[in-house]
Each structure stands twice: as C-alpha cells, then as structure tokens.
C-alpha positions in Angstrom: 18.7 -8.5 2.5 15.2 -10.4 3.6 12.1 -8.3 3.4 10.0 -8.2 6.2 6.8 -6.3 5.3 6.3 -5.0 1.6 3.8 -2.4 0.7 3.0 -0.7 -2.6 4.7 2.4 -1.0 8.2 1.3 0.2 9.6 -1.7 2.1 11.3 -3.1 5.4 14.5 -5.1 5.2 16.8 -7.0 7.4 20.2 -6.4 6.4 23.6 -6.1 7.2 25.0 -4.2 5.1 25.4 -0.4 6.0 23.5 2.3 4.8 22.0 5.8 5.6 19.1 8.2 5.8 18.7 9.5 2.3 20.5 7.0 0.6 19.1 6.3 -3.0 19.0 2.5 -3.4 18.0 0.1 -6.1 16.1 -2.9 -5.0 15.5 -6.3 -7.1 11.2 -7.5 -7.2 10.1 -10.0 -9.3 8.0 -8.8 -11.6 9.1 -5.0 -11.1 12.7 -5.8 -11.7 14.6 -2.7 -10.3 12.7 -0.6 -7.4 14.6 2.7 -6.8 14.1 3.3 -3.1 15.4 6.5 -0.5 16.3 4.9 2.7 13.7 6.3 5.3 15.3 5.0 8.6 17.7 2.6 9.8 17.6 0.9 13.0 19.3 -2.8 14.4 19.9 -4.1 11.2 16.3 -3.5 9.9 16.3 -0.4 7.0 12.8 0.8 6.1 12.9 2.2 2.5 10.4 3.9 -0.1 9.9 3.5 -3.7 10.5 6.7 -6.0 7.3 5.4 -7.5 5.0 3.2 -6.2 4.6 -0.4 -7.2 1.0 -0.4 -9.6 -1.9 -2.1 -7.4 -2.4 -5.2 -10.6 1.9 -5.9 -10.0 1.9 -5.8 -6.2 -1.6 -8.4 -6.1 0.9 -10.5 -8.2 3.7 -10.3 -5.8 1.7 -10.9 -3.1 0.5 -14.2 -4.7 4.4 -15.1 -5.0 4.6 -15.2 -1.6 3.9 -18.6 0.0 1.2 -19.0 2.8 2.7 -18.7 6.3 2.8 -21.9 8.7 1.6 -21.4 12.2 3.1 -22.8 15.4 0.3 -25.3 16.0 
C-alpha cells in the first residue's frame, strides 16, 4: 500500500490488494500506530478510506513533518 493524500479524516491508497465498500480495515501510521479505517470507495487500484476516529490535529502536524519535501521537475 502507498498513500497518496492523508488527511486527519481518512486516507487514499494505491494498492493491489482487493478490498470492498464497507470493509473495516486497520492501517499502520507512525506515531498513531494502528488507524481503524471503513473503506469508502475503491476504484483502479486506488482505495479511499476513513478513520473510525480522526487522527488529533498536534499528531497529524507531526506526520506531516515526517514527510520529506517534494522535488520538482525543474
């Protein structure tokens, strides 16, 4: 699984392994450990998923400074 976008709410994925609408999932965040997560949609290998509780606004700043800066084209 690779996250695409990550929100305090719920996440999108690229995956390949095969799941459904309604699904209840458990998905690893550093920091947070274990996210329970229903899967919302599914569609060409991307899953869009959100969390049974949302991820507190002080851990998902951390997160989001995990995440190193993206490079540009130029």
């Amino acid at each position: 699984m690779r996250i695409i976008n990550l929100s305090p709410l719920g996440l999108m994925c690229r995956s390949d392994e095969r799941v459904s609408v309604g699904e209840r999932v458990t998905v690893w965040l550093p920091l947070v450990q274990d996210m329970p997560a229903d899967i919302r949609w599914v569609e060409d290998g991307r899953i869009g998923m959100e969390f049974i509780e949302p991820i507190k606004p002080r851990i998902y700043d951390a997160l989001m400074a995990l995440i190193p800066p993206r490079r540009t084209a130029w």
